[in-house]
N, CA, C and O atoms as a printed pandas DataFrame, in Angstrom:
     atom_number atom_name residue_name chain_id  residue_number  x_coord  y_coord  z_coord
0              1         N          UNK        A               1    7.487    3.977   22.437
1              2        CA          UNK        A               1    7.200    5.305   22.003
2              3         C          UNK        A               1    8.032    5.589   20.755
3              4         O          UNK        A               1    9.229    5.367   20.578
4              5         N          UNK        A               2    7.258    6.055   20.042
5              6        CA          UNK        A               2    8.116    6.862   18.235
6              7         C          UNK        A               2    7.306    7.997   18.298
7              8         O          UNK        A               2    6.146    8.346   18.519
8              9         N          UNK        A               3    9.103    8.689   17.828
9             10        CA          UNK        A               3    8.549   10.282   18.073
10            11         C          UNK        A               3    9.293   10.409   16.602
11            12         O          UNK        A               3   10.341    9.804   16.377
12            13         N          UNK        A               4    8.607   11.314   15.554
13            14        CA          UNK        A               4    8.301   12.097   14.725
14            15         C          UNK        A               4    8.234   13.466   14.472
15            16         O          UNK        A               4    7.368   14.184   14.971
16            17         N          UNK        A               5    9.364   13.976   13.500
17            18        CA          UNK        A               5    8.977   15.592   13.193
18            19         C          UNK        A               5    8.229   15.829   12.702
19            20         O          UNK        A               5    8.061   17.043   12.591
20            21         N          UNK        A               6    7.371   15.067   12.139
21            22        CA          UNK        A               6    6.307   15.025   11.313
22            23         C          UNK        A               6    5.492   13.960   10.950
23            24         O          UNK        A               6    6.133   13.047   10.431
24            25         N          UNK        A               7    3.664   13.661   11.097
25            26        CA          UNK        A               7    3.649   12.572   10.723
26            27         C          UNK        A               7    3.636   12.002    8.871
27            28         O          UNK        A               7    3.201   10.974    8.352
28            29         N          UNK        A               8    4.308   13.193    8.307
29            30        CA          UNK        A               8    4.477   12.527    7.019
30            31         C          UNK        A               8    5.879   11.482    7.433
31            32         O          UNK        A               8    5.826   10.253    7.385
32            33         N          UNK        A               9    6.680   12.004    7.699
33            34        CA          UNK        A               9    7.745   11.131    8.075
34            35         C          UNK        A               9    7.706   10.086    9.124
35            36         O          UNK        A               9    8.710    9.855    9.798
36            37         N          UNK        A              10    6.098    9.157    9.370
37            38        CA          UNK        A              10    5.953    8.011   10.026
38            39         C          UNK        A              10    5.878    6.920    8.469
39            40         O          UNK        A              10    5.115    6.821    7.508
40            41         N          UNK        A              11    6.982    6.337    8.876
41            42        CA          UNK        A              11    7.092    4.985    7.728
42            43         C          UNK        A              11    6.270    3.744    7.868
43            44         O          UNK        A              11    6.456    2.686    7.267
44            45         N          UNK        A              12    4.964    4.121    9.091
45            46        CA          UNK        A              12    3.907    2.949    9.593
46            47         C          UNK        A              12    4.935    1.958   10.549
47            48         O          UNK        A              12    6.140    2.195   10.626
48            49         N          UNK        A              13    4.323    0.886   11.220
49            50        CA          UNK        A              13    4.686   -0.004   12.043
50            51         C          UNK        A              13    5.120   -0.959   11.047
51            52         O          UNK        A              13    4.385   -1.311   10.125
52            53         N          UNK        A              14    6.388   -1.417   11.226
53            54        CA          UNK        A              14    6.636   -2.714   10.531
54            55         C          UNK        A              14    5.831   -4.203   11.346
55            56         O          UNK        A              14    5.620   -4.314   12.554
56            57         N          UNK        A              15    5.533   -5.107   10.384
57            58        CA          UNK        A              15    4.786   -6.068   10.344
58            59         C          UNK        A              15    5.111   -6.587   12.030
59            60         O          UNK        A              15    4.359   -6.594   13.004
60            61         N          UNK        A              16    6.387   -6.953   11.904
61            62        CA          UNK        A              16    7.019   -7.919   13.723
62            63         C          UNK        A              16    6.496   -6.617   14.476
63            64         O          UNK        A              16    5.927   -7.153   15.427
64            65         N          UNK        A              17    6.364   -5.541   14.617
65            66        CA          UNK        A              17    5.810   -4.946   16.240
66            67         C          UNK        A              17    4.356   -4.836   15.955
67            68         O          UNK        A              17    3.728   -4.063   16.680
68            69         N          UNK        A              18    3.580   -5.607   14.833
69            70        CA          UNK        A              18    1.449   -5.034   14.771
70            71         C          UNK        A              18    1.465   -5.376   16.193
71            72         O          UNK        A              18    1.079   -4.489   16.955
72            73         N          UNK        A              19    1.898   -6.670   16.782
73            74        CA          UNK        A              19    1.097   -6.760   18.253
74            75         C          UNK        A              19    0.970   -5.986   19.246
75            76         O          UNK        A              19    0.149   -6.161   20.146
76            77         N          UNK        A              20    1.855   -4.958   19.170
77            78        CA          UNK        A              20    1.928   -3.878   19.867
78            79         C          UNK        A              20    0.805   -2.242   19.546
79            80         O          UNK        A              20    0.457   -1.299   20.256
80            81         N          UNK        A              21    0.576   -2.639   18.124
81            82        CA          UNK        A              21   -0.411   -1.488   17.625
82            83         C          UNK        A              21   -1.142   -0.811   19.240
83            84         O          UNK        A              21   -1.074    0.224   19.904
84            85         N          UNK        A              22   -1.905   -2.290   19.302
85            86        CA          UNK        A              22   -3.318   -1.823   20.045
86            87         C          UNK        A              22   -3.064   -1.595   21.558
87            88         O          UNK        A              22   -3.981   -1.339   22.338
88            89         N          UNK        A              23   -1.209   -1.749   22.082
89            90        CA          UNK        A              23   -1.236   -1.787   23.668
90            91         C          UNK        A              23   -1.058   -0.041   23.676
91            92         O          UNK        A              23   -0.512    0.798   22.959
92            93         N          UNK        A              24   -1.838   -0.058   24.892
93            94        CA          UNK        A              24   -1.407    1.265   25.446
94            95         C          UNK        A              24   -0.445    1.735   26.435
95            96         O          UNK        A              24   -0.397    2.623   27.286
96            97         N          UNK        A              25    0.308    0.797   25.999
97            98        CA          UNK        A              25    1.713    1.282   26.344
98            99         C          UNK        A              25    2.631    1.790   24.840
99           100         O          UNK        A              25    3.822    2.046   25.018
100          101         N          UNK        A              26    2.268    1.876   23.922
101          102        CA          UNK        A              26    2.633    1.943   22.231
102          103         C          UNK        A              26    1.696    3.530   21.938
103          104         O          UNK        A              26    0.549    3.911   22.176
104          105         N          UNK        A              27    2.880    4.105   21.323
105          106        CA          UNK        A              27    2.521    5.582   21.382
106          107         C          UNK        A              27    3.464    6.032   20.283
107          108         O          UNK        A              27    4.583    5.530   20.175
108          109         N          UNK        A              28    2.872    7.281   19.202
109          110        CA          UNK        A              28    3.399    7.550   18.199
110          111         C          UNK        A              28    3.282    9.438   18.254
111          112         O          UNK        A              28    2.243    9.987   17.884
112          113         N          UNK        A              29    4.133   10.011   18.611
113          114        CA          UNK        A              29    4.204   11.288   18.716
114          115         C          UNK        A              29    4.782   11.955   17.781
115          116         O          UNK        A              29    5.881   11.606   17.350
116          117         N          UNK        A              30    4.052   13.152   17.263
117          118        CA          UNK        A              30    4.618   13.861   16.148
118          119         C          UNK        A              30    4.872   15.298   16.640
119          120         O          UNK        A              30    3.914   16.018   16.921
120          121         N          UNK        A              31    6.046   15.700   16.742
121          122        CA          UNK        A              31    6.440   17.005   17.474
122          123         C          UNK        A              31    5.714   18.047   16.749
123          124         O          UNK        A              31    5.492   18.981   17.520
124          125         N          UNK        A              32    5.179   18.298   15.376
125          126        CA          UNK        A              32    4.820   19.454   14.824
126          127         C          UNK        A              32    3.134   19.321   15.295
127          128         O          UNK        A              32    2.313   20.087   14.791
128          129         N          UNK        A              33    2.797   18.472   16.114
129          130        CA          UNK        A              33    1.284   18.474   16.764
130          131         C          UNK        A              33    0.950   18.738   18.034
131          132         O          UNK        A              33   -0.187   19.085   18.354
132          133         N          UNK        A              34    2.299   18.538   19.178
133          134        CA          UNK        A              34    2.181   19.030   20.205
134          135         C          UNK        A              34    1.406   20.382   20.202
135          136         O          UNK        A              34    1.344   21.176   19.263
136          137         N          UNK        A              35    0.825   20.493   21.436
137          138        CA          UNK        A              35   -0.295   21.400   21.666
138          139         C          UNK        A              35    1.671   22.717   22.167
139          140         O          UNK        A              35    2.773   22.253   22.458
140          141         N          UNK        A              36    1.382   23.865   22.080
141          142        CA          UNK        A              36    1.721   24.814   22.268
142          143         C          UNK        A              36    2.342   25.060   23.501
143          144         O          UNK        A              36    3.310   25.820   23.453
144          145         N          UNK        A              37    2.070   24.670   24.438
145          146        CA          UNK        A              37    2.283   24.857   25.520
146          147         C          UNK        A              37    3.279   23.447   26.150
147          148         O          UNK        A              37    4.058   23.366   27.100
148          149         N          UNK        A              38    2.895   22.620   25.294
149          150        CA          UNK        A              38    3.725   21.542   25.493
150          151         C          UNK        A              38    4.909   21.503   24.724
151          152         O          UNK        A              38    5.811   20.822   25.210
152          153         N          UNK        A              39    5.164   22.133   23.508
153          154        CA          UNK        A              39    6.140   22.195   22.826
154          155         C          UNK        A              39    7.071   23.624   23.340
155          156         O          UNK        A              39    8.284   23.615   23.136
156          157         N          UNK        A              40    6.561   24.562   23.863
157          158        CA          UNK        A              40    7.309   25.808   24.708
158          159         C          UNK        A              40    7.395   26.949   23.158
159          160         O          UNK        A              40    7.731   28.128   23.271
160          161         N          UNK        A              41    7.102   26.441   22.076
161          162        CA          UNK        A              41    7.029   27.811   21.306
162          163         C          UNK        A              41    5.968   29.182   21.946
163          164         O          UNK        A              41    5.113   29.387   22.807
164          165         N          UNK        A              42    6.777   29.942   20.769
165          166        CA          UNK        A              42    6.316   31.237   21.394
166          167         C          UNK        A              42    5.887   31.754   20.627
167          168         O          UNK        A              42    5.408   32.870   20.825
């Protein structure tokens, strides 16, 4: 998991983890996209 304040500030996957791109266990979260209710703003 890579978590992100933003996805401008994702620098992409470096080359040694691509094999991981496609598992779904590999997850890229950007906190300013959380849905509302998941982030607890008000």
């Amino acid at each position: 998991m890579l978590i992100f304040t933003r996805r401008q500030f994702d620098p992409g996957l470096p080359t040694h983890f691509q094999d991981y791109a496609n598992s779904p266990r590999f997850r890229r979260i950007y906190l300013d996209e959380l849905p509302i209710e998941v982030a607890g703003r008000r």
